[in-house]
C-alpha positions as CSV (number, residue, x, y, z in Angstrom):
1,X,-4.8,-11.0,24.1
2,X,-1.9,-8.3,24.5
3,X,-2.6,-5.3,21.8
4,X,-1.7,-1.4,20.8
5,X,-4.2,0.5,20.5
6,X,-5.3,4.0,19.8
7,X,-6.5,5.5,23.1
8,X,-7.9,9.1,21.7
9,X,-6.4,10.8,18.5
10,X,-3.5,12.4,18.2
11,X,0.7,12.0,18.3
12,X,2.2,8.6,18.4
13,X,2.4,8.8,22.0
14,X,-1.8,7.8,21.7
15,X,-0.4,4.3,20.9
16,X,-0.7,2.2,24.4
17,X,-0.2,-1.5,25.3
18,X,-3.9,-2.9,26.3
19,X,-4.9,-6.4,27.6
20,X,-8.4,-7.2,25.6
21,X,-10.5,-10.1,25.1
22,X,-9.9,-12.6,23.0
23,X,-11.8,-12.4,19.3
24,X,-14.7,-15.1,19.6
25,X,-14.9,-17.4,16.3
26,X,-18.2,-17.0,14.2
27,X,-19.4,-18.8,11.5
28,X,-17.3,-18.3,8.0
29,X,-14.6,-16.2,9.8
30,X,-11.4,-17.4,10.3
31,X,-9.0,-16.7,13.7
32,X,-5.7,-15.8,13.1
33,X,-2.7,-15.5,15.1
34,X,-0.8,-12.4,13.9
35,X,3.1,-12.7,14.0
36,X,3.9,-10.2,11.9
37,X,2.2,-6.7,10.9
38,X,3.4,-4.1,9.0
39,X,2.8,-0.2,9.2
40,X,1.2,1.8,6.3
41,X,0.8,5.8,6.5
42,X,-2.7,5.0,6.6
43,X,-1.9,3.8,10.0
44,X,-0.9,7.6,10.9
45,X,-4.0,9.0,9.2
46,X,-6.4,6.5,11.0
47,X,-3.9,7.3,15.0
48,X,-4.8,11.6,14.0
49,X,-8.1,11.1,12.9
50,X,-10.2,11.7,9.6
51,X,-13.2,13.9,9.4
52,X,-15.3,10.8,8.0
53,X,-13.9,7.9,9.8
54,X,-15.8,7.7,13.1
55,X,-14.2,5.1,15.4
56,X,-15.3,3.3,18.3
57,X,-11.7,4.0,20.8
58,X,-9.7,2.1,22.1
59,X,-9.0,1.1,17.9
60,X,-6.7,-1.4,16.7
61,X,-5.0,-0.8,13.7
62,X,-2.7,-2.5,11.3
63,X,-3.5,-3.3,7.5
64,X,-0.9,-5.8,6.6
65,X,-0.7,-8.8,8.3
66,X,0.9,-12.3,8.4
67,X,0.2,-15.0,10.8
68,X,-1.4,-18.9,11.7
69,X,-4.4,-19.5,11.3
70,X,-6.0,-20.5,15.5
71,X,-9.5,-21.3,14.1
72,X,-11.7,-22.2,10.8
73,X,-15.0,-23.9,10.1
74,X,-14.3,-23.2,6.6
75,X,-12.9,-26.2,4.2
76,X,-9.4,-25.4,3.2
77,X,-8.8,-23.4,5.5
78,X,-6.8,-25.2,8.3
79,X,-5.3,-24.8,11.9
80,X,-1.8,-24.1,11.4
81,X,-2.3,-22.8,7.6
82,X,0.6,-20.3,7.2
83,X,-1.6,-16.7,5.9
84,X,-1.3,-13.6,4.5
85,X,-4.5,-11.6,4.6
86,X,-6.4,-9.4,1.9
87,X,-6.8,-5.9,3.4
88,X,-10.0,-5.1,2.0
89,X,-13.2,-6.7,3.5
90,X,-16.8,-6.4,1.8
91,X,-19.6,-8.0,1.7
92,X,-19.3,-10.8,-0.4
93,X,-22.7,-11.2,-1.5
94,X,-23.5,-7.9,-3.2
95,X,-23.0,-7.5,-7.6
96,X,-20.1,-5.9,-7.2
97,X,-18.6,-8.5,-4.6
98,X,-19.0,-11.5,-6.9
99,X,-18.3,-9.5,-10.1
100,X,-15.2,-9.1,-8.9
101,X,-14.6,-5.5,-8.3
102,X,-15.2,-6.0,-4.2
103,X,-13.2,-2.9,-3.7
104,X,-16.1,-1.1,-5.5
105,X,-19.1,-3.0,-2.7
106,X,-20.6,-0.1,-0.4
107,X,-20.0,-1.8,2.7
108,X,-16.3,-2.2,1.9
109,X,-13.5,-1.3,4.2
110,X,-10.1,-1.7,5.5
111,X,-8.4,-3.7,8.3
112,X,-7.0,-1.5,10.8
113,X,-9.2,1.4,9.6
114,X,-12.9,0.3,9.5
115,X,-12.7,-2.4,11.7
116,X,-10.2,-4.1,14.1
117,X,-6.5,-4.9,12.5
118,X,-3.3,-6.2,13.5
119,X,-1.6,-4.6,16.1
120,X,-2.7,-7.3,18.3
121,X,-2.1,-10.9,18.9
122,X,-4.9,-12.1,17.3
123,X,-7.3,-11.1,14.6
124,X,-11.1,-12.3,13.0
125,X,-11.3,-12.1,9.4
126,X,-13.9,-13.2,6.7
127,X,-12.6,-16.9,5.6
128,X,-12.8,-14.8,2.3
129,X,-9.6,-12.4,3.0
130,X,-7.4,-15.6,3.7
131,X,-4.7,-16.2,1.3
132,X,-1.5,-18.6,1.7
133,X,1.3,-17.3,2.8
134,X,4.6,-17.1,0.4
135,X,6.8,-20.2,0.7
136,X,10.0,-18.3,0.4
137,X,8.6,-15.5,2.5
138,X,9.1,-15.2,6.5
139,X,6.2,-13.6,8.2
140,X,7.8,-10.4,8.3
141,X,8.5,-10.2,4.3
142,X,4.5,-11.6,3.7
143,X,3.1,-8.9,6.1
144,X,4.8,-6.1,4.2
145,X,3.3,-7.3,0.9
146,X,-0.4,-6.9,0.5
147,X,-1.6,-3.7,1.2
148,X,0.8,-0.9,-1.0
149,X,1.3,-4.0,-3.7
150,X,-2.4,-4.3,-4.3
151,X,-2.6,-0.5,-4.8
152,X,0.7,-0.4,-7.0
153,X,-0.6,-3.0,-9.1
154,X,-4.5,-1.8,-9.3
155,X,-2.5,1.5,-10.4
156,X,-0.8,0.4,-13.0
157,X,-2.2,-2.5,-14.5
158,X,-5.9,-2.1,-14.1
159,X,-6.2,1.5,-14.5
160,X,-3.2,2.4,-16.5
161,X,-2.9,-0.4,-18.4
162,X,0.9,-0.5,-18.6
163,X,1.8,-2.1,-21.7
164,X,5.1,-3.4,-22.5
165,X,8.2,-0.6,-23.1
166,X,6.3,2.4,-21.7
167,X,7.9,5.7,-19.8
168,X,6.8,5.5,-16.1
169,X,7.3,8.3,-13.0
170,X,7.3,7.0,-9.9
171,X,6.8,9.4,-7.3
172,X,8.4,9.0,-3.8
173,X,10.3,5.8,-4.3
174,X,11.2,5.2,-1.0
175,X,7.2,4.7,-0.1
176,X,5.6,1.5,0.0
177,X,3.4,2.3,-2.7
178,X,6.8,4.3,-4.6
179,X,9.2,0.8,-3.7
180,X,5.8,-1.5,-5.6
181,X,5.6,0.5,-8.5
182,X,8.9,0.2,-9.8
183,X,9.3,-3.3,-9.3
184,X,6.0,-4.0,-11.1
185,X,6.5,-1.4,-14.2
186,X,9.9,-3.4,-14.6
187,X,7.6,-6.9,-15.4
188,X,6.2,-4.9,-18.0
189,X,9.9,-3.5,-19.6
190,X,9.0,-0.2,-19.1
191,X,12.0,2.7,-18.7
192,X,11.2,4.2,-15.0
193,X,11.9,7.4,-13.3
194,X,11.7,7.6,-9.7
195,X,11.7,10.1,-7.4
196,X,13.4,10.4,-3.7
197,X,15.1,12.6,-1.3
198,X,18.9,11.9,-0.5
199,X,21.5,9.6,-2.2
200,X,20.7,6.7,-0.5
201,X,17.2,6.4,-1.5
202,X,18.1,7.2,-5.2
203,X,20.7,4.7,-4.7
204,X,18.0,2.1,-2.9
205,X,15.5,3.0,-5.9
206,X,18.2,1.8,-8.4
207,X,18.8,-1.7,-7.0
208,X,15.0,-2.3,-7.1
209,X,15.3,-1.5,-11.2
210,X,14.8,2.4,-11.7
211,X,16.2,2.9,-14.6
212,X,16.6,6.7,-14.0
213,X,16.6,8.6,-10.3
214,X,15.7,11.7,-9.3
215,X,16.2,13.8,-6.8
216,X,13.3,16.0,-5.6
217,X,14.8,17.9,-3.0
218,X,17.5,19.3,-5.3
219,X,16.5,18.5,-8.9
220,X,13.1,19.8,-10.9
221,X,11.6,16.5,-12.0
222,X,9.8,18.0,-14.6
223,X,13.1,19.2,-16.3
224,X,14.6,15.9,-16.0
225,X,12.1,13.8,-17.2
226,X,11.9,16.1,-20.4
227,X,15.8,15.5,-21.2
228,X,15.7,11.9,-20.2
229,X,12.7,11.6,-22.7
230,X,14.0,13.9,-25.2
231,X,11.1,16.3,-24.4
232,X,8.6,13.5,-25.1
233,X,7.4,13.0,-21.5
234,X,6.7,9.9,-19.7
235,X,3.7,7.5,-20.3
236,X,2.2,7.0,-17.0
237,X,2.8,9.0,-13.6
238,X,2.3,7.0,-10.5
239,X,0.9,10.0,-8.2
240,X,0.4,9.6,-4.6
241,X,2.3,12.7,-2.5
242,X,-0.5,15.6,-3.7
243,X,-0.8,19.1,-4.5
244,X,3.4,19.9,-4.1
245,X,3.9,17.4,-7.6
246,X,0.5,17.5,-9.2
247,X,1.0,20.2,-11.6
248,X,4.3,19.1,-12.7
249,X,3.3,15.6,-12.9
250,X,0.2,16.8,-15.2
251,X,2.8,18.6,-17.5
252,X,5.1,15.5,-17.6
253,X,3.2,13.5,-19.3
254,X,3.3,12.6,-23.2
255,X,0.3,13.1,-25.9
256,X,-2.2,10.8,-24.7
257,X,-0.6,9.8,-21.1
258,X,-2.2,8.8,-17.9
259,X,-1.4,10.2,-14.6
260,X,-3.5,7.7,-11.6
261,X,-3.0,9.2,-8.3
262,X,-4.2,6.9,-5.0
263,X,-3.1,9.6,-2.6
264,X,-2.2,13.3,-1.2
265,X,0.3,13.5,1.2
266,X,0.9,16.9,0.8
267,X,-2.6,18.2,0.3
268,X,-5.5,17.4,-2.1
269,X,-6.6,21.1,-3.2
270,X,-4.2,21.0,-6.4
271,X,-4.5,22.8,-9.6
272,X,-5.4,21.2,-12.6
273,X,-4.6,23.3,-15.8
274,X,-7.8,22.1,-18.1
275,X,-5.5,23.2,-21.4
276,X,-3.5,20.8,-21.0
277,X,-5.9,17.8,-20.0
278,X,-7.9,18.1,-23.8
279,X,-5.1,19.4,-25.5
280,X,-2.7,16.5,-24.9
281,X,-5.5,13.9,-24.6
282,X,-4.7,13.2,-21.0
283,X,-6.3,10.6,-18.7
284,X,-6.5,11.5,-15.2
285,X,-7.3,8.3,-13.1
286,X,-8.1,7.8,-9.6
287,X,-7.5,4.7,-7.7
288,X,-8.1,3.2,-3.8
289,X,-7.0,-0.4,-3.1
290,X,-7.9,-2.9,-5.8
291,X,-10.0,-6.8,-5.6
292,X,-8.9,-9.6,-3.9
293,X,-8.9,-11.4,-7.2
294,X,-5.7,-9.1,-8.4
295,X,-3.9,-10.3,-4.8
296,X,-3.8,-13.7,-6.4
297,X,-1.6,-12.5,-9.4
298,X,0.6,-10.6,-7.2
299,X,0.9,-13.4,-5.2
300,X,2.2,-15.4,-8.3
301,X,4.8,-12.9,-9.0
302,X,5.8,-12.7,-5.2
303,X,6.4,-16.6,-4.9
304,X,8.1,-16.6,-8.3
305,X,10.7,-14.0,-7.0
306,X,9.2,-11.2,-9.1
307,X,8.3,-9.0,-7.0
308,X,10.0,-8.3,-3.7
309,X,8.7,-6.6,-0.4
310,X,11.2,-3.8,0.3
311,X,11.6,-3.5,4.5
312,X,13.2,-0.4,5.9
313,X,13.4,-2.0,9.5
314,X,11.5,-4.8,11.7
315,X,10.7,-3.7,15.1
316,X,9.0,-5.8,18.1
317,X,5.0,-3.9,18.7
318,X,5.8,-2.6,21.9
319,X,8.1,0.1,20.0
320,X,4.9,1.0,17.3
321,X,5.3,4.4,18.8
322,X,8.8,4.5,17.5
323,X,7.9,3.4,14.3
324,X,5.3,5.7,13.9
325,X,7.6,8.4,13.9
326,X,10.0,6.9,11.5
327,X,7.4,7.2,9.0
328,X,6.4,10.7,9.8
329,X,9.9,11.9,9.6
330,X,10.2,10.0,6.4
331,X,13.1,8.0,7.8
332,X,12.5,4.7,6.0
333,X,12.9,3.2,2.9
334,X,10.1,0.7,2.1
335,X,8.1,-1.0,5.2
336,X,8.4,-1.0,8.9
337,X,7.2,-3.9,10.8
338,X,6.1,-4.8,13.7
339,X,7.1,-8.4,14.7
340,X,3.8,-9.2,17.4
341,X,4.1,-13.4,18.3
């Protein structure tokens, strides 16, 4: 099979076409036939390299993906099933695994980081992490779906516990994650503030249902989302960019808010201000990925028309160098994906 791999860490210029075997079928795991994969920044942490993630090069990654399923032995899932696939794989066997909190196994990992994913014309997956593919979606729409709406949704409705009418900040709206969260707070009624850079994001951030918009390059959020609230502050904080918003997210918040955070783009060493944490009655709340169960419900929501994957642009994988570097410059609005079959 034709694939991009990782050759060694570094630049985007590491990503290389390679010719490699095709993956051989064992028993429960499902061949697939990628047609469509779609880029995460995870995919540019994974291409530089992280201190704990030891990886056997050439490495394929690729979280998100949408394809046919070539081969099954498993019942229900056949040849020619139409797929989307869970990002997460564990164990299945372990109490966490078949409590359903799989995200929480010890063996648990991530397509495209732990193990093999799809920039590549093929992929072997646990029968487990095969879901059906939207109806109304083409490949490219269902391969931009799973991974940032599983962590939006695990963010907001498992750990936060959005209820109905609440004040939400998104952070970075133009982000996969950013681009979820909006559209899920909206199911729940809630009033949301989102942050971007530039016009057109803010603009891009309304027609997905932001109630308010900010501007982060040239507005103070915190000031803002004190005189949208009438110095009440927001409910929840969706938090993923890091150490340059923490503090002001922290401070945003109402009596008895929750801030979850799933990421730190712009560094993790930030300053927490322990005053306000008891004072106010805060809840701080971390959050990676979320259980296959919860890809169901999105699912649901997704084929209902609900929730919508936002795509910045779709790009064949011969040109993943180019659209790594449309993420790192922060070019795009939602997802880029790579068309592969």
């Amino acid at each position: 099979m034709k694939a991009v791999v990782v050759t060694r860490h570094g630049d985007a210029s590491v990503l290389q076409p390679l010719d490699l075997p095709d993956p051989e079928p064992k028993p429960g795991e499902v061949i697939v036939r990628v047609k469509a994969v779609a880029m995460n920044h995870l995919d540019v942490w994974v291409r530089e390299g992280l201190p704990s993630l030891k990886l056997e090069l050439p490495h394929i990654l690729g979280s998100d993906i949408a394809g046919v399923v070539e081969w099954s032995d498993t019942p229900g899932i056949e040849r020619g099933m139409e797929c989307v696939l869970s990002p997460g794989v564990s164990c299945g066997r372990c109490r966490e695994c078949l409590t359903g909190r799989d995200h929480f196994c010890r063996s648990y990992g991530i397509l495209g980081e732990h193990r093999s994913g799809g920039y590549a014309e093929k992929i072997r997956v646990p029968a487990a992490n095969i879901l059906p593919k939207p109806s109304r979606l083409s490949f490219a729409e269902a391969a931009a779906v799973p991974l940032v709406f599983l962590t939006a949704w695990h963010m907001l409705v498992s750990r936060a516990e959005i209820r109905e009418g609440e004040w939400v900040l998104v952070h970075a709206a133009g982000s996969g994650v950013g681009s979820a969260a909006i559209q899920i707070a909206k199911l729940f009624n809630a009033t949301v503030i989102a942050t971007a850079r530039g016009a057109a994001k803010l603009e891009a951030a309304r027609k997905l249902g932001a109630d308010h918009v900010v501007d982060y390059s040239t507005q103070d959020f915190l000031a803002e989302v004190k005189r949208l609230t009438g110095k009440r502050g927001v409910d929840v904080v969706i938090e993923h960019t890091g150490k340059s918003t923490w503090e002001k997210s922290i401070l945003s918040l109402t009596a008895g808010g929750r801030l979850v955070t799933c990421g730190a783009t712009t560094g993790f060493d930030a300053v927490t201000d322990l005053r306000f944490l008891f004072y106010k009655k805060l809840s701080l709340l971390g959050s990676t990925m979320g259980s296959k169960g919860e890809m169901f419900e999105i699912l649901r929501w997704v084929e209902a028309g609900k929730l919508s994957p936002v795509i910045a642009d779709v790009l064949p994988l011969a040109r993943a160098q180019d659209g790594h570097r449309k993420i790192e410059n922060r070019e795009n609005f939602g997802k880029i994906v790579f068309e592969v079959a």
